[in-house]
DSSP file (Angstrom, degrees, kcal/mol; ACC not computed):
  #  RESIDUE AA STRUCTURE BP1 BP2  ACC     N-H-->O    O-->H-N    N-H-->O    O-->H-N    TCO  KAPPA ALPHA  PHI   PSI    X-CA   Y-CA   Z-CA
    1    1 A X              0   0    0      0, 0.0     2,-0.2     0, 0.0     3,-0.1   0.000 360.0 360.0 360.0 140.2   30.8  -24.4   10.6
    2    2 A X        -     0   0    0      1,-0.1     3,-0.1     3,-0.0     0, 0.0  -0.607 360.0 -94.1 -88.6 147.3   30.5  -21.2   12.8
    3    3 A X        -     0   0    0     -2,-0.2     2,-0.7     1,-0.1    -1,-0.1   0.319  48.1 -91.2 -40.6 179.4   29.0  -18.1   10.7
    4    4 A X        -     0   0    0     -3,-0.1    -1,-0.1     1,-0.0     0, 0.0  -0.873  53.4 -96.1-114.5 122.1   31.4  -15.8    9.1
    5    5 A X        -     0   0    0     -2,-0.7     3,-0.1     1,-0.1    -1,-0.0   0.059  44.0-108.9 -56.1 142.4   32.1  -12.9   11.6
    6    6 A X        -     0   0    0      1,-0.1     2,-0.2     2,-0.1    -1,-0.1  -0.152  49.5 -89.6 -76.8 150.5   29.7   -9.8   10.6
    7    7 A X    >>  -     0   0    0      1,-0.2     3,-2.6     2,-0.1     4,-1.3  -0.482  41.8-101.3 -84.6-177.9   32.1   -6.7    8.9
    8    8 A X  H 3> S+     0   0    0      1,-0.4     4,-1.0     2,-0.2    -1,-0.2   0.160 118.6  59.4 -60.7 -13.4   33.4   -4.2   11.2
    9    9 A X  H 3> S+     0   0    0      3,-0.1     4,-1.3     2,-0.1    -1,-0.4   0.553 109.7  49.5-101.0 -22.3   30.7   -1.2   10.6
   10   10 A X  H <4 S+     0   0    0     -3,-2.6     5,-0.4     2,-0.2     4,-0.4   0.945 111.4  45.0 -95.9 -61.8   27.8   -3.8   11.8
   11   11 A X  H  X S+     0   0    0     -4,-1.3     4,-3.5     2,-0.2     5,-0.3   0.952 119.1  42.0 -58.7 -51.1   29.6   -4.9   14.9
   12   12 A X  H >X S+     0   0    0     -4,-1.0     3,-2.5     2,-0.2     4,-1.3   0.882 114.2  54.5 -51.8 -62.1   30.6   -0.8   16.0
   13   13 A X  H >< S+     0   0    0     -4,-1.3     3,-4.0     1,-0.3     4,-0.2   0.168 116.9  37.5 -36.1-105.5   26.8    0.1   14.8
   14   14 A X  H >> S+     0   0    0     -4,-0.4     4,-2.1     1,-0.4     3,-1.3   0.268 110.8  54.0 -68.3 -46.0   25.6   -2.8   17.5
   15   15 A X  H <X S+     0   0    0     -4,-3.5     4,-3.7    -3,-2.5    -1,-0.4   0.908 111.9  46.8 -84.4 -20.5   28.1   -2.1   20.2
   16   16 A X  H << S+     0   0    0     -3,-4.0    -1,-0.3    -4,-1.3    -2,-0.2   0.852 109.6  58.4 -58.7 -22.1   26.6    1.8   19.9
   17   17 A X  H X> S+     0   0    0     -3,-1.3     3,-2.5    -5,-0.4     4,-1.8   0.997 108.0  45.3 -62.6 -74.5   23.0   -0.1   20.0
   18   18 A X  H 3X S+     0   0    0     -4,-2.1     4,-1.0     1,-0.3    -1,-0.2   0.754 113.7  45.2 -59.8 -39.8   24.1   -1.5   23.3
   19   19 A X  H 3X S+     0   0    0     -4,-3.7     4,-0.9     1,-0.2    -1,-0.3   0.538 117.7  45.9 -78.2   5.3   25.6    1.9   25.0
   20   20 A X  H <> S+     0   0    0     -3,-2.5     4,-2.2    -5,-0.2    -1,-0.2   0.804 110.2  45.6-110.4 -16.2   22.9    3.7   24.1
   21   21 A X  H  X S+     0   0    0     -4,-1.8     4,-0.9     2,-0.2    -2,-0.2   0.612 120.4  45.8 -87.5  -5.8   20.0    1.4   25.0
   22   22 A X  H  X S+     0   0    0     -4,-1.0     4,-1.1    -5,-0.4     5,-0.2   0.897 112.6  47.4-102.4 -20.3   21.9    0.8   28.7
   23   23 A X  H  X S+     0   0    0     -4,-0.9     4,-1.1     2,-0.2    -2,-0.2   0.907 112.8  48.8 -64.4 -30.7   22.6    4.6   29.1
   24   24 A X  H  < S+     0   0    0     -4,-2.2    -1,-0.2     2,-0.2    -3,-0.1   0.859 112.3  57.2 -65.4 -38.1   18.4    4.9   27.9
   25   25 A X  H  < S+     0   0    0     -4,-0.9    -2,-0.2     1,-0.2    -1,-0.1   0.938 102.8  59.8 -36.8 -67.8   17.9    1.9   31.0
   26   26 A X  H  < S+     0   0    0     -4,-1.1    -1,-0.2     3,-0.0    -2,-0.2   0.647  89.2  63.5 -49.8 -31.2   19.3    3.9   33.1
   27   27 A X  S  < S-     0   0    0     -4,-1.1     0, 0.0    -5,-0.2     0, 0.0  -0.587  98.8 -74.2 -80.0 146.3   17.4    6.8   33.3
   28   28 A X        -     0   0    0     -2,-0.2     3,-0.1     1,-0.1     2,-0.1  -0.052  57.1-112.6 -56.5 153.1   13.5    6.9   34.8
   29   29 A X        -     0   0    0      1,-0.2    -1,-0.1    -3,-0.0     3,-0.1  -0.338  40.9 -83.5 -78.2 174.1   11.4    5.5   32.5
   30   30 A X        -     0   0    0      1,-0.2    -1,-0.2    -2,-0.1     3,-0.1  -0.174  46.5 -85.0 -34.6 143.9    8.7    7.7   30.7
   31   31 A X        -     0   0    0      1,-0.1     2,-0.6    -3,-0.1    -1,-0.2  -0.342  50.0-102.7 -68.3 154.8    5.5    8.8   31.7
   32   32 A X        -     0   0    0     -3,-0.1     2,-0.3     1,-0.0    -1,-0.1  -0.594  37.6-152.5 -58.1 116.6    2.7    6.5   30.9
   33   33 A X        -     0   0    0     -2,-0.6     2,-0.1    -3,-0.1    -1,-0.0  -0.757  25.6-109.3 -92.3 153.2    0.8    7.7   27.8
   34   34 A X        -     0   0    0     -2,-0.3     3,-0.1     3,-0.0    -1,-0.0  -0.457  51.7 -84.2 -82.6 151.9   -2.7    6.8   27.5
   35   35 A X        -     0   0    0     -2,-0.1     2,-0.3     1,-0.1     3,-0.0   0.104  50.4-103.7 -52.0-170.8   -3.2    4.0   24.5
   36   36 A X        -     0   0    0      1,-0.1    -1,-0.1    -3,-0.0     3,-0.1  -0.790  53.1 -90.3-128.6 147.1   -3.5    5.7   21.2
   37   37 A X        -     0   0    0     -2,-0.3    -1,-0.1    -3,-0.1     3,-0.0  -0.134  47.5 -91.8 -57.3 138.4   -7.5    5.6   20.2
   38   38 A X        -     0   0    0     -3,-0.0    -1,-0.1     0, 0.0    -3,-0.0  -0.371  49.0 -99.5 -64.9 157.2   -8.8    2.6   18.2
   39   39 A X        -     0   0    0      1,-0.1     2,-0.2    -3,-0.1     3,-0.1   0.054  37.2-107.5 -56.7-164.7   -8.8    3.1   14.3
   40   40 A X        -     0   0    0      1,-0.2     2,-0.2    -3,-0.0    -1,-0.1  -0.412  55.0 -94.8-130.3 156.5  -12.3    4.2   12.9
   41   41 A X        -     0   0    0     -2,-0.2     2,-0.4     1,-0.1    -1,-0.2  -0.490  50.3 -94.0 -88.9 177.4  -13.6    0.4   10.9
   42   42 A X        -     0   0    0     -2,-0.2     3,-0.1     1,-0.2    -1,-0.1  -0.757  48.9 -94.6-115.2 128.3  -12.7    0.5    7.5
   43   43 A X        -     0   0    0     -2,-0.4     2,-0.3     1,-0.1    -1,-0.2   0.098  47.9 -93.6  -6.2 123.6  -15.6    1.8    5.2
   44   44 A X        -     0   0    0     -3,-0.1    -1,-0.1     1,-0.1    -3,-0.0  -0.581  52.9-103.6 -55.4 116.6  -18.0   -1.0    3.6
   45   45 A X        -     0   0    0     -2,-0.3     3,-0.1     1,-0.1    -1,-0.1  -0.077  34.0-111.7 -60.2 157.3  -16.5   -1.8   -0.1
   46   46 A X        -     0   0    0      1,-0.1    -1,-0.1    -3,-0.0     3,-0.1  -0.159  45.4 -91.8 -65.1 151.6  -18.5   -0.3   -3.0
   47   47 A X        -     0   0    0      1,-0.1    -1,-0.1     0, 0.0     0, 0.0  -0.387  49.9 -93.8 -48.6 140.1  -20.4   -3.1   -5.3
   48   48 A X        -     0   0    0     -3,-0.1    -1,-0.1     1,-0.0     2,-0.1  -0.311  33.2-122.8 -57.2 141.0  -18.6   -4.4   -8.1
   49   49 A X        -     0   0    0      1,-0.1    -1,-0.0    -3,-0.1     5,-0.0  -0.474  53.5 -64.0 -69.9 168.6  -19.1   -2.8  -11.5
   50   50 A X    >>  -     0   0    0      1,-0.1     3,-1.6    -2,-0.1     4,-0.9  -0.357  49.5-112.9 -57.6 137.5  -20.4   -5.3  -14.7
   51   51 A X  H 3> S+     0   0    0      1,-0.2     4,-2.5     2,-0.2     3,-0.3   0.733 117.9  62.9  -2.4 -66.5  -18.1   -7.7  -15.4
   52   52 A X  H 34 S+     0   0    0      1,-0.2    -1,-0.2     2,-0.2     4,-0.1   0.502 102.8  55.2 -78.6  -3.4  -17.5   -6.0  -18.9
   53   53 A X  H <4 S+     0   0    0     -3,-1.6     4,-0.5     2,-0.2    -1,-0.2   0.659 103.5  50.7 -48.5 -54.8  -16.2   -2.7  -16.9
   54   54 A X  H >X>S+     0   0    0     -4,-0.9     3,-4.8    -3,-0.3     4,-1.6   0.915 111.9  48.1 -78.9 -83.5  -13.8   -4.5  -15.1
   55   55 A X  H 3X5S+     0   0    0     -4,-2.5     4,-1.4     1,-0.3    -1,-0.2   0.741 111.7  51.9 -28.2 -31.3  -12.5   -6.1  -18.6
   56   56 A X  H 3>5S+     0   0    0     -5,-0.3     4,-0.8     2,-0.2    -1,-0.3   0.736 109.8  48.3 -98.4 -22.5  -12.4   -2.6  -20.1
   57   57 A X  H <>5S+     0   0    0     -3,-4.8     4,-1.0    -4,-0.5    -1,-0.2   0.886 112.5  53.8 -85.2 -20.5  -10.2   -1.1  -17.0
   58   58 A X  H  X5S+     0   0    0     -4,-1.6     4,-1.9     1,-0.2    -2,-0.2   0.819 102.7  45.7 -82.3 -27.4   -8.1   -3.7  -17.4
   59   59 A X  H  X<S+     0   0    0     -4,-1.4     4,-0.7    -5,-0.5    -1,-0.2   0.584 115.5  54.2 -86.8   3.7   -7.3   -3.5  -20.8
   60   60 A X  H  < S+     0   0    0     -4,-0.8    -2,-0.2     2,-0.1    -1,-0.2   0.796 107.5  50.1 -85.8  -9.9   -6.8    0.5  -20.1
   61   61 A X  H  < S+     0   0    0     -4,-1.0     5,-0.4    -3,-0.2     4,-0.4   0.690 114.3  49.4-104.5 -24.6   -4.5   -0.4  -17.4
   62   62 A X  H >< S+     0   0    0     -4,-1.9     3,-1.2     2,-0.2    -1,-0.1   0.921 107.4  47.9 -45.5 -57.8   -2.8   -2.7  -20.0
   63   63 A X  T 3< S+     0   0    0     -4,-0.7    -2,-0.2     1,-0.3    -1,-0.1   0.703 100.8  65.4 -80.8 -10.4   -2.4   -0.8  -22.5
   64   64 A X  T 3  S-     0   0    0     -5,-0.1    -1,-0.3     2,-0.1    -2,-0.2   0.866  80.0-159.6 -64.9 -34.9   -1.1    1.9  -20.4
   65   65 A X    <   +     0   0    0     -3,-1.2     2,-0.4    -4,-0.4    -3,-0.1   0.877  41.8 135.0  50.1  62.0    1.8   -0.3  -19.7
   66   66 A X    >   -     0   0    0     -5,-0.4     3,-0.9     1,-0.1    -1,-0.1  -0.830  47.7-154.8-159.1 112.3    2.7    1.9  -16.4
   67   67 A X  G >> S+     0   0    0     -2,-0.4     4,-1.7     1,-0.2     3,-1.1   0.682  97.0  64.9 -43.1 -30.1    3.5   -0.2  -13.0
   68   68 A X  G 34 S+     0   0    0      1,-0.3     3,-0.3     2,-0.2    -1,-0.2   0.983 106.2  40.5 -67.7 -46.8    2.3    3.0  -11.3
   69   69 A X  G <4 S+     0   0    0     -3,-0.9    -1,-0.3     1,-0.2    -2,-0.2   0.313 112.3  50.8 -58.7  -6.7   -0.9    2.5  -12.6
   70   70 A X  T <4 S+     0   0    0     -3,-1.1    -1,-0.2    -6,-0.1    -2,-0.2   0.748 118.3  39.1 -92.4 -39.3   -1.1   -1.0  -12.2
   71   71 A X  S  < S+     0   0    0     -4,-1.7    -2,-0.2    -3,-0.3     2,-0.1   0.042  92.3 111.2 -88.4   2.2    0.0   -0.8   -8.4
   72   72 A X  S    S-     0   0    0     -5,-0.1     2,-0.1     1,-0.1     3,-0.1  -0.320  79.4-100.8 -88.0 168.9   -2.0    2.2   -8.2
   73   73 A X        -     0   0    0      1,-0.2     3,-0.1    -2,-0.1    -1,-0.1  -0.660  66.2 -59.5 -90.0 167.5   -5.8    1.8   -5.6
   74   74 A X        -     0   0    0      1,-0.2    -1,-0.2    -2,-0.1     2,-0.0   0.265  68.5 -95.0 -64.3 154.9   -9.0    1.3   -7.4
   75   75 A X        -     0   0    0     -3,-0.1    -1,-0.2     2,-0.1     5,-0.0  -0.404  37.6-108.6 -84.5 171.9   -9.9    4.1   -9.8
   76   76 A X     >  -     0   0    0      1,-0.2     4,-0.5    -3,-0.1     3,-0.5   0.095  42.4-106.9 -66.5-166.7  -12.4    7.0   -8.5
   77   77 A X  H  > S+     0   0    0      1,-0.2     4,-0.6     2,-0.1    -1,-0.2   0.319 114.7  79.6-105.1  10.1  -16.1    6.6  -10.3
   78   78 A X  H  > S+     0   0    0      2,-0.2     4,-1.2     3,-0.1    -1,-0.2   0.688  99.2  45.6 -73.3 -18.3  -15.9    9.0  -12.3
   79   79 A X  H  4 S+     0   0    0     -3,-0.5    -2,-0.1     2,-0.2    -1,-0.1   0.689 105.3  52.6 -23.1 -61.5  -13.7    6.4  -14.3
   80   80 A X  H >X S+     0   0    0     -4,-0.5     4,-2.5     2,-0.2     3,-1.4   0.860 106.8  57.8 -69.1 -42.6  -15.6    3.9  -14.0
   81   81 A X  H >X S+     0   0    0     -4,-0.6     3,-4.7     1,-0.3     2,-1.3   0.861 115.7  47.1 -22.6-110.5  -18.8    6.7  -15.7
   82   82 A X  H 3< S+     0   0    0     -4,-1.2    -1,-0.3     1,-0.3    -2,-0.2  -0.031 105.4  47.8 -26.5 -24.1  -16.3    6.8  -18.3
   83   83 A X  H <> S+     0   0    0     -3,-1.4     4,-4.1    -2,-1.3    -1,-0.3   0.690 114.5  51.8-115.3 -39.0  -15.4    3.2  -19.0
   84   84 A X  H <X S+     0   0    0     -3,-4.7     4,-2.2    -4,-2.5     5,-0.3   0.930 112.5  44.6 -89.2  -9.9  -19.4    2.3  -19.2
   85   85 A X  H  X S+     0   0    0     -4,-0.7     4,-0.5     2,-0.2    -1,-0.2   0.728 110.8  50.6 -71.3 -13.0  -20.2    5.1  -21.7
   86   86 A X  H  > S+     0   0    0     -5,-0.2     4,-1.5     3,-0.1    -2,-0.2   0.976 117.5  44.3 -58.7 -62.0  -17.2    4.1  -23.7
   87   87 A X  H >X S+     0   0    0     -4,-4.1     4,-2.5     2,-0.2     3,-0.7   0.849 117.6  39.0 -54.6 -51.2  -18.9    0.5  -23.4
   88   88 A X  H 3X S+     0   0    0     -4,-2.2     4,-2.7     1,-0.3     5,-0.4   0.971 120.4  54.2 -59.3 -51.6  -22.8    1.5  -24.2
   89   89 A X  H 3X S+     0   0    0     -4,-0.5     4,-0.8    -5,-0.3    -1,-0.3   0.901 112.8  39.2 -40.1 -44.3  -20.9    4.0  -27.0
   90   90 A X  H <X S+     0   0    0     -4,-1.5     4,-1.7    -3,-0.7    -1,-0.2   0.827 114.4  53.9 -94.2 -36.9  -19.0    1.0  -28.6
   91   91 A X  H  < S+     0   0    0     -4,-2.5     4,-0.2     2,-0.2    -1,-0.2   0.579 108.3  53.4 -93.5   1.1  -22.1   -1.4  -28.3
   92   92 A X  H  < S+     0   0    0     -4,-2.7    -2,-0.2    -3,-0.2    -1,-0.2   0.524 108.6  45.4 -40.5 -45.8  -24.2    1.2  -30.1
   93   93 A X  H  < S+     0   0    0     -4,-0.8    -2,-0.2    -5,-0.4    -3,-0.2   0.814 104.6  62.9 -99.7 -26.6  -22.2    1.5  -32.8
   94   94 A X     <        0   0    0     -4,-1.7    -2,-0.2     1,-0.3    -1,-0.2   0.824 360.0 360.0 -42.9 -49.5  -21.7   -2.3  -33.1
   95   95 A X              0   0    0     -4,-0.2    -1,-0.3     0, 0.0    -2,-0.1   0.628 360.0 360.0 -56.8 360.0  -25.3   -2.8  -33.8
């Protein structure tokens, strides 16, 4: 079965596609620009924090319950400070 013809805003939009990319043909191309510089290499990543760090950001990032913050990049270190004095704090008072 042949597809079901596309509606009627798709087909103008395309046939503007076409006059505008053969009026663009016509005309001299652009100057050459010279290639855009390679990126810079990407920083080495930092070392993992203890194991029991990582559990403890993750249950703050639970218990936050906010996608931004789940979807957010890795937290700064002053966080991380923060999550293993929570931990030494917690396993202090545990004794």
């Amino acid at each position: 079965m042949p597809p079901p013809p596309p509606p009627p805003s798709i087909v103008v939009f395309a046939r503007r596609r076409m006059a505008s990319s053969s009026l663009s043909s016509s005309m001299p191309p652009p100057l050459s620009l010279p290639p855009p510089p390679p990126p810079p290499p990407p920083p080495p990543p930092p070392p993992p924090p203890p194991i029991g760090v990582i559990v403890f950001a993750r249950h703050r990032l639970a218990s936050s319950s906010s996608l931004s913050s789940m979807s957010s990049p890795p937290s700064p270190p002053n966080v991380v400070v923060f999550a293993r004095r929570r931990l030494t704090l917690s396993s202090s008072s545990s004794l």
